[in-house]
C-alpha positions as CSV (number, residue, x, y, z in Angstrom):
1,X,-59.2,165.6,11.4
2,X,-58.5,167.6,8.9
3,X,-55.5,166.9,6.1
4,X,-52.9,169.1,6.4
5,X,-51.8,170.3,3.3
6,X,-48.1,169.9,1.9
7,X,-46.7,171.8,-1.3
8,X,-45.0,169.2,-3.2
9,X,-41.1,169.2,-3.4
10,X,-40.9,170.4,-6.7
11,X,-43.5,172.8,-6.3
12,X,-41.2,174.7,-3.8
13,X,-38.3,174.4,-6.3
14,X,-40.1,176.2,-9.0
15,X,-41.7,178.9,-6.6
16,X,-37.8,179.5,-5.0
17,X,-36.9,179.9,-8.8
18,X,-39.5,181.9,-9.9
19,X,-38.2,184.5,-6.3
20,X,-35.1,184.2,-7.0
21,X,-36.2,185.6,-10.6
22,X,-38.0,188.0,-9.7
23,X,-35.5,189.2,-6.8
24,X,-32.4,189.3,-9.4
25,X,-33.9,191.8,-11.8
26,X,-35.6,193.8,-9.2
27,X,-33.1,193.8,-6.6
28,X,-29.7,193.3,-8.2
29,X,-27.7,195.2,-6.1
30,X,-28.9,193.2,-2.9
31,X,-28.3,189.5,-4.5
32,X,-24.7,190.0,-2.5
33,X,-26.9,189.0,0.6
34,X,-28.3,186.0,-0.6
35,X,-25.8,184.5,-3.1
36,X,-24.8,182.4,0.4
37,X,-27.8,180.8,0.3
38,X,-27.5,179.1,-3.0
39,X,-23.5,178.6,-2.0
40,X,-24.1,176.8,1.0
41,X,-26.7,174.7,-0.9
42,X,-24.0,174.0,-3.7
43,X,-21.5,172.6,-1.2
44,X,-24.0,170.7,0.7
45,X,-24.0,168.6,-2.0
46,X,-20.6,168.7,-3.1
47,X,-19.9,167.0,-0.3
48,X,-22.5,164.5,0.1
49,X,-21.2,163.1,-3.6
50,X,-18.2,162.0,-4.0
51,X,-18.8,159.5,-1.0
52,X,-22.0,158.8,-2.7
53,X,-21.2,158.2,-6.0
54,X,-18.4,155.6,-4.1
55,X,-20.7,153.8,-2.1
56,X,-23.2,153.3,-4.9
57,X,-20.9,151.9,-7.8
58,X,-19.6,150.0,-5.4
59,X,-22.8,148.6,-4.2
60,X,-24.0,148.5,-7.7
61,X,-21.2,146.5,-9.3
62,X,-21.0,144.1,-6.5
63,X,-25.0,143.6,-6.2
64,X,-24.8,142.3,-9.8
65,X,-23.2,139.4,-9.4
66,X,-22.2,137.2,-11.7
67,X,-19.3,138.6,-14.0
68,X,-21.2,138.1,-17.1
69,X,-24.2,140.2,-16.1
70,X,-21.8,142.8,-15.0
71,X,-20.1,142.8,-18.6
72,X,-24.1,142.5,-20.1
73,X,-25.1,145.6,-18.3
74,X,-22.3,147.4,-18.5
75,X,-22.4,146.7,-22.4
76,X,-25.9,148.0,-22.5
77,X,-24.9,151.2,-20.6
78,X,-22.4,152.0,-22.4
79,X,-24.3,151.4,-26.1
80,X,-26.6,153.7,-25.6
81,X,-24.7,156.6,-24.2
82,X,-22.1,156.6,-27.1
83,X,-25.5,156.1,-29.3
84,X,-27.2,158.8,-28.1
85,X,-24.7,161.3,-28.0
86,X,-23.4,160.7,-31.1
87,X,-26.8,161.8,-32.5
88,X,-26.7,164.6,-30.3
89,X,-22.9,165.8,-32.0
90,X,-24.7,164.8,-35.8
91,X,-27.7,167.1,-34.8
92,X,-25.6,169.8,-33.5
93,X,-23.4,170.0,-36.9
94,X,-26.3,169.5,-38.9
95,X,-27.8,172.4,-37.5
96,X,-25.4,174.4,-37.4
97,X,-24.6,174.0,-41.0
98,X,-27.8,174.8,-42.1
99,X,-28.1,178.4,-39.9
100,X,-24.8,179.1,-40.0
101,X,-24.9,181.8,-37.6
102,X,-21.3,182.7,-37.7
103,X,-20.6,184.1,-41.6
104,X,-20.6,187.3,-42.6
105,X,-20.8,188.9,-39.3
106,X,-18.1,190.7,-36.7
107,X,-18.1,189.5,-33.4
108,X,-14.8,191.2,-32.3
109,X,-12.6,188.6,-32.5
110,X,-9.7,190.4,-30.5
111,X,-11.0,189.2,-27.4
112,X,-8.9,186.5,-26.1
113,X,-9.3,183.9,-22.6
114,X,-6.4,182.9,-20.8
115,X,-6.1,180.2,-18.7
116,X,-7.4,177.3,-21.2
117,X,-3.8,175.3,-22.0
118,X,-5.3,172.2,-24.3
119,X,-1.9,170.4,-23.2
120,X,-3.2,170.2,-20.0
121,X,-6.5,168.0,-21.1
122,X,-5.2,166.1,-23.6
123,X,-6.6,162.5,-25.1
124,X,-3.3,160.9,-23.4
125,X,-3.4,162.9,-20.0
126,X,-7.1,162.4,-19.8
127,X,-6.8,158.3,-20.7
128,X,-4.1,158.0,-18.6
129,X,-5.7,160.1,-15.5
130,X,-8.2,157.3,-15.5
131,X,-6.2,155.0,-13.1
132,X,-5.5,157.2,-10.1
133,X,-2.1,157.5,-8.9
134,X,-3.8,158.9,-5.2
135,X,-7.2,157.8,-4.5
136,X,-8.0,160.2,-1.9
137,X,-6.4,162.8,-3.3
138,X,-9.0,162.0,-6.5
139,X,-11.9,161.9,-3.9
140,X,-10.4,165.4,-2.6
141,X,-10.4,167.0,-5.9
142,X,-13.4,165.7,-7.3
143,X,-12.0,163.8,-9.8
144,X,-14.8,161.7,-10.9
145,X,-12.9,159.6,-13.9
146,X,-10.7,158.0,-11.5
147,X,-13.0,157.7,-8.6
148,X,-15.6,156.0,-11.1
149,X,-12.9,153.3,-12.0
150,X,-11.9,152.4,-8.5
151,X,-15.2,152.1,-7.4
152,X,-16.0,149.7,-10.5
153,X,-12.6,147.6,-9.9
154,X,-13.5,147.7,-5.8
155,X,-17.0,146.2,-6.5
156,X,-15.4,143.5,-9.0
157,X,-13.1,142.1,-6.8
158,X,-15.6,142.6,-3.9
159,X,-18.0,140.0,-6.2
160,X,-15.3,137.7,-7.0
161,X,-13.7,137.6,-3.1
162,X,-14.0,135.0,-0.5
163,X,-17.8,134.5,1.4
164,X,-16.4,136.0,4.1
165,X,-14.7,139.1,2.6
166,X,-17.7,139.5,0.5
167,X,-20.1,139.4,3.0
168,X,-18.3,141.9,5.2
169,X,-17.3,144.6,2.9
170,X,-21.0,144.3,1.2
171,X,-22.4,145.4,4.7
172,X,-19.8,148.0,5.4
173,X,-20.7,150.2,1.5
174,X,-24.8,148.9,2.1
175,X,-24.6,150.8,5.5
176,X,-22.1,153.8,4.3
177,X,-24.5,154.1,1.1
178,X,-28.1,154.5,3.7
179,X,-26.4,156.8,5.8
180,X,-25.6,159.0,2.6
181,X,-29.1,158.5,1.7
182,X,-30.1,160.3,4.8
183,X,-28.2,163.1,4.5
184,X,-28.6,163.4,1.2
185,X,-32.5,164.2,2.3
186,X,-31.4,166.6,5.2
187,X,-29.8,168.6,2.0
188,X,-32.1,168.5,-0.5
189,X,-34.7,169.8,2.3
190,X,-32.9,172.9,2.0
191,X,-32.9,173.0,-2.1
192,X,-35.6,175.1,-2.7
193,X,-34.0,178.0,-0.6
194,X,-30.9,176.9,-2.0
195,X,-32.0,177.4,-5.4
196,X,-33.2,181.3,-5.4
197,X,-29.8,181.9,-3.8
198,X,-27.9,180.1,-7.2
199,X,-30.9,182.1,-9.6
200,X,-31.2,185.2,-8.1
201,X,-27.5,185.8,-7.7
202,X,-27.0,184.1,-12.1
203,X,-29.9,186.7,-12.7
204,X,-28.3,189.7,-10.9
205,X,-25.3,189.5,-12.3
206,X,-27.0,189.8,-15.7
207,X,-29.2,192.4,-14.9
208,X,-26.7,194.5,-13.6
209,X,-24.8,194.5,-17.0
210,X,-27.2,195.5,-19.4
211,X,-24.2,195.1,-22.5
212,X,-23.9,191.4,-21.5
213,X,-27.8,191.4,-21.9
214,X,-27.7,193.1,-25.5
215,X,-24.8,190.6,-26.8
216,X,-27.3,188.2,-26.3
217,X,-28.7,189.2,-29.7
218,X,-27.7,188.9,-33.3
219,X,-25.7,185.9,-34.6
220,X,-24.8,185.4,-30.7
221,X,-28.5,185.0,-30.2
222,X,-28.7,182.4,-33.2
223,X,-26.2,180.2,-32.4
224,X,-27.7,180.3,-28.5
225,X,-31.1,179.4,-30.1
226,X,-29.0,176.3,-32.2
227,X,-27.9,175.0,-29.0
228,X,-31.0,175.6,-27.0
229,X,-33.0,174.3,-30.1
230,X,-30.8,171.1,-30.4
231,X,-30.9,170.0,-26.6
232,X,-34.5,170.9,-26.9
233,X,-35.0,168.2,-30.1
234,X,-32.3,165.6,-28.2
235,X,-34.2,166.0,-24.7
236,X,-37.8,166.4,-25.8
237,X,-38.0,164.6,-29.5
238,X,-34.8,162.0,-30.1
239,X,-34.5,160.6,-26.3
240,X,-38.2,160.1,-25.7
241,X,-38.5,158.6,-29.0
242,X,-35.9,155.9,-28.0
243,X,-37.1,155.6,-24.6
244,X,-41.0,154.7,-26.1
245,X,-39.2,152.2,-28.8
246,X,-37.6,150.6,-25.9
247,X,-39.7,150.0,-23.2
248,X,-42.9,151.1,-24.5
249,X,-43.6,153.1,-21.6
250,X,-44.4,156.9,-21.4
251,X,-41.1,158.8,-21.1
252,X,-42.9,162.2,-20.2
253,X,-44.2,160.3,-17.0
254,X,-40.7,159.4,-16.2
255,X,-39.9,163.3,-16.9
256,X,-42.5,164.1,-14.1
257,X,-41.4,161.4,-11.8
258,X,-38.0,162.6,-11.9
259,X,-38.8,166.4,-12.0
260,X,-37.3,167.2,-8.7
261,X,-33.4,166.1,-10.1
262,X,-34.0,167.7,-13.0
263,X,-35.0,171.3,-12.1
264,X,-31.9,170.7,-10.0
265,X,-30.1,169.9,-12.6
266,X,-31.3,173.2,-14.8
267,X,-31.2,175.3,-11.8
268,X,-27.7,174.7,-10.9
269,X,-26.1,173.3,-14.1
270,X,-24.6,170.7,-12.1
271,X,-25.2,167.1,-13.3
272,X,-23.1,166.2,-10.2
273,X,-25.8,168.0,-8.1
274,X,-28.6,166.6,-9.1
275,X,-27.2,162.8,-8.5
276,X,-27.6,162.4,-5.2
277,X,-31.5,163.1,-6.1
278,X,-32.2,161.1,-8.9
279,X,-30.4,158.3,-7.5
280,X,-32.7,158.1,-5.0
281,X,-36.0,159.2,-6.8
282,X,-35.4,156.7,-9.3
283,X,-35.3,153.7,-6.9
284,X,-38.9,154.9,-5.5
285,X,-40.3,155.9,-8.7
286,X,-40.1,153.9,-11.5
287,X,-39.1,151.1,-9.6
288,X,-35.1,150.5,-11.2
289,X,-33.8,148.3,-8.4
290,X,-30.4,149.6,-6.5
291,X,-27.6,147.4,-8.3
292,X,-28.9,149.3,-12.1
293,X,-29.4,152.4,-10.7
294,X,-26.2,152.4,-8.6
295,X,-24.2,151.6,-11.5
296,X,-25.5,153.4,-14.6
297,X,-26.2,157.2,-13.1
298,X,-23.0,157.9,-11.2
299,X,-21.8,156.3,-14.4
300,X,-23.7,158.3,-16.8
301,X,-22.9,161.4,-14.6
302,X,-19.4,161.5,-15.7
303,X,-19.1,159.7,-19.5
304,X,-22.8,160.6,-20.8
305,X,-22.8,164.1,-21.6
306,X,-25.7,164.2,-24.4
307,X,-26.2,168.3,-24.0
308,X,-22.1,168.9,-23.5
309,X,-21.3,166.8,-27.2
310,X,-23.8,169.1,-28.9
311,X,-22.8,172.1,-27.6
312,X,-18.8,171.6,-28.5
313,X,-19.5,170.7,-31.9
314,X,-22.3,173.8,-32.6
315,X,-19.4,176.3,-30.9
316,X,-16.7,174.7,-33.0
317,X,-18.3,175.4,-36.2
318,X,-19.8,179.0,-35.1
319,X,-16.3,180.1,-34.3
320,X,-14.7,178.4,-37.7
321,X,-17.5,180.5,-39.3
322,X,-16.9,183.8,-37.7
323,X,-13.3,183.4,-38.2
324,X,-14.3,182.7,-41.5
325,X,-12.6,179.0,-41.5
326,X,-14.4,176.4,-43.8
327,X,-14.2,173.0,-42.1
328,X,-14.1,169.8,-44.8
329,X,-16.1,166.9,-43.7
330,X,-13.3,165.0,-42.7
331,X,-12.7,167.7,-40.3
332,X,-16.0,168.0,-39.3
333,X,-16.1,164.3,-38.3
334,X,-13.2,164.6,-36.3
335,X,-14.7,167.2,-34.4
336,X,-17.9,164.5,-33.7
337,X,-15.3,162.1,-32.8
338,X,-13.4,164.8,-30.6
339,X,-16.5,166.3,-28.8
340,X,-17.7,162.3,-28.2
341,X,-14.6,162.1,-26.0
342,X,-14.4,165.4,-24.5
343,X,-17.8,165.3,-23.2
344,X,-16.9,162.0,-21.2
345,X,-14.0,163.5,-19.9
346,X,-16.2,166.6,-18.9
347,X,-16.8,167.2,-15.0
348,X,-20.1,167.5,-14.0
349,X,-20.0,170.9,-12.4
350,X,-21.2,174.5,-13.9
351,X,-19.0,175.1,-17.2
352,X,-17.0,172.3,-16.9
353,X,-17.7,172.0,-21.1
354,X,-16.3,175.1,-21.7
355,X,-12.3,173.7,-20.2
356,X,-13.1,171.5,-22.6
357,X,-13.8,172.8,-25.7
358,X,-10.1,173.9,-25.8
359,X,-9.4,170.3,-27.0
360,X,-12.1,170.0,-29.8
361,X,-10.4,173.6,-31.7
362,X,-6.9,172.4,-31.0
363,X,-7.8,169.3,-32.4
364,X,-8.9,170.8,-36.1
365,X,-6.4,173.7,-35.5
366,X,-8.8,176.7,-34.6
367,X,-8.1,179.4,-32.1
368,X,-8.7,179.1,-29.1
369,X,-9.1,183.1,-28.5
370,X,-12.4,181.5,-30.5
371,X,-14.1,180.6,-26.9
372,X,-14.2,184.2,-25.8
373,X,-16.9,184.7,-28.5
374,X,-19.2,182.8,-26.6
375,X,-18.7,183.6,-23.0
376,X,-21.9,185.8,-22.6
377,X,-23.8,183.0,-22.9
378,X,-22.4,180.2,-21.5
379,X,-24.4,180.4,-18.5
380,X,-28.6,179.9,-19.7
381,X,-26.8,177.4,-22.4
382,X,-25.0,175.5,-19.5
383,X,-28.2,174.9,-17.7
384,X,-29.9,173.6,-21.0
385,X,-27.3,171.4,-21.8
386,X,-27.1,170.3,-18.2
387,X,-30.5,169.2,-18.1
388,X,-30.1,167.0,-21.3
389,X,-27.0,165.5,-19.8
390,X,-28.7,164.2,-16.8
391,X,-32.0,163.3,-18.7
392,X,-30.1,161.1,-20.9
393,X,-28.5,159.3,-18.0
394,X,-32.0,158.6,-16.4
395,X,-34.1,157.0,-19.5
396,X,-30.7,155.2,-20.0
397,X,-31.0,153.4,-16.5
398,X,-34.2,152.7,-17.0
399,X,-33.9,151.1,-20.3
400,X,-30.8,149.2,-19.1
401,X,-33.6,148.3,-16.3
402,X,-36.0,147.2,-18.6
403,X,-34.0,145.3,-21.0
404,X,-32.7,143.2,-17.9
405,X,-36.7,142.1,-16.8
406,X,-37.2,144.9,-14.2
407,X,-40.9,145.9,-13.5
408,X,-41.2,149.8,-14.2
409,X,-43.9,151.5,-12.7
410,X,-44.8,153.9,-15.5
């Protein structure tokens, strides 16, 4: 008999892309009728992650076992996603100190955004939002911080319990965390539809305001290309460069392996969204057992924000440039040191980095009318950065992977 033939899952991704395209610059005014497409896709799997994310930390810190090798790879995680986005804020600063793309020019700096009150994400707020007052009502929100630390302190004291306890409750999160699996594939079935609907409606909106096409040019178009340039250095020189001095494995046959979560990941700039995907690919793939891959992504997801770090401290500088404010190098640090923690505070939804910028410019005392500047743009530079983001989070599981003896099928 004859083999039928199957296009590839991330063949139909890039083809609903490359539609949805095509349909928002030819047929702008009817992306109204298929902007539900790419919404129902979006809240598909907003609701298959919180309880995701859950199970799998869970799973992943109690799979571990001893306490020790929890600290060990939780030491490792961590390491390298302070590392590596630290060299992402150093390379956005040292780029944009060389371009400067803010002096001399006039970017209208009456325009103002409401709605961004830096006392409401403070350092102290955000530290102390960490330990959840109302669990559920963290789940409800989709407040990842908190969820993230219950899960870690529930899988703790799951390892540590009695036999019995432990043996119980292990079933119970092994069983919640296959069933997610399952529908997690009933969604992502539905992704490359899902995805023209998210591009074709992000694409019609900008066709159908050819100003907010023209902004896109001029020192607005440099410091896009900074950022864009950056993330593409981090994503495609800096991370595969550790990645290869680390495991000595290919990291561009990981990037194919994993394509699938990360045209997600682009498409919707949405780390969050393209979770459920790489959890799973990951597993299959490469070969990074449950317990690393369970613990370091849905951790990654929410502290390591490679992309986000470099694009806070690029759009602090441009908008101390354009308001013509020299920043010292003390100041300068502080805004690395400020963008570090803003970025792991950052959600992982669409623009989530832009909320937080307000804290980098309070934090060397520029205005925060400042972020209106860069609006026009936000949305091709979110899906960049996004993709960086989630990138990172990947070679860092499988480096954590490696380090610990793992076979990796690369």
């Amino acid at each position: 008999m004859k083999k039928k033939f199957k296009l590839a899952l991330p063949w139909q991704i890039l083809i609903g892309i490359c539609l949805g395209i095509l349909f928002g610059i030819f047929g702008s005014e009817y992306v109204k009728y298929t902007k539900w497409l790419g919404d129902l896709f979006l809240r598909g799997l907003q609701m298959i992650v919180i309880p995701l994310v859950f199970s799998a930390l869970v799973m992943g810190v109690s799979s571990i076992g001893k306490s020790a090798d929890l600290g060990r790879i939780a030491g490792k995680t961590f390491a390298y996603y302070v590392a590596t986005t630290l060299i992402a804020c150093v390379l956005g600063l040292l780029l944009v100190n060389l371009f400067q793309p803010g002096h001399g020019v006039d970017l209208r700096l009456q325009d103002t955004v409401t709605g961004l009150d830096p006392s409401k994400v403070s350092f102290i707020d955000q530290i102390v939002a960490i330990v959840p007052d109302n669990i559920v009502k963290a789940m409800a929100t989709g407040n990842m911080l908190p969820v993230i630390f219950f899960a870690i302190l529930f899988g703790f004291f799951i390892n540590i319990s009695s036999d019995k306890t432990r043996v119980l409750l292990t079933d119970v999160f092994n069983g919640l965390y296959e069933v997610m699996i399952k529908i997690t594939f009933l969604v992502i079935r539905f992704a490359p539809v899902g995805l023209f609907g998210v591009v074709s409606g992000i694409v019609g909106a900008q066709a159908g305001d050819p100003k907010a096409l023209g902004t896109m040019f001029g020192s607005l178009g440099i410091y896009a290309a900074i950022i864009a340039g950056g993330c593409i250095i981090q994503g495609l020189g800096i991370l595969p460069a550790l990645f290869l001095l680390l495991t000595h494995k290919n990291p561009f046959k990981l990037m194919k392996q994993l394509g699938t979560g990360l045209l997600t990941a682009f498409c919707t700039a949405s780390s969050a969204a393209s979770l459920p995907i790489n959890l799973q690919d990951i597993q299959e793939k490469p070969g990074v057992s449950r317990k690393i891959a369970g613990f370091c992504l849905p951790l990654g997801n929410t502290v390591n924000m490679n992309g986000t770090a470099l694009f806070e401290c690029v759009t602090a500088l441009f908008i101390a440039q354009a308001y013509g404010i020299d920043l010292t190098l003390g100041q300068q640090i502080v805004v690395i040191l400020t963008s570090l923690l803003a970025a792991v505070g950052s959600a992982g939804i669409p623009l989530a980095g832009l909320v937080m910028l307000a804290v980098v410019l309070n934090a060397v005392g520029l205005p925060l009318e400042g972020i209106g500047l860069v609006l026009v743009v936000q949305q091709p530079l979110d899906m960049i950065r996004t993709t960086v983001n989630v990138w990172g989070d990947v070679t860092g599981a499988v480096i954590v992977a490696k380090s610990e003896g793992e076979t990796i099928n690369l």
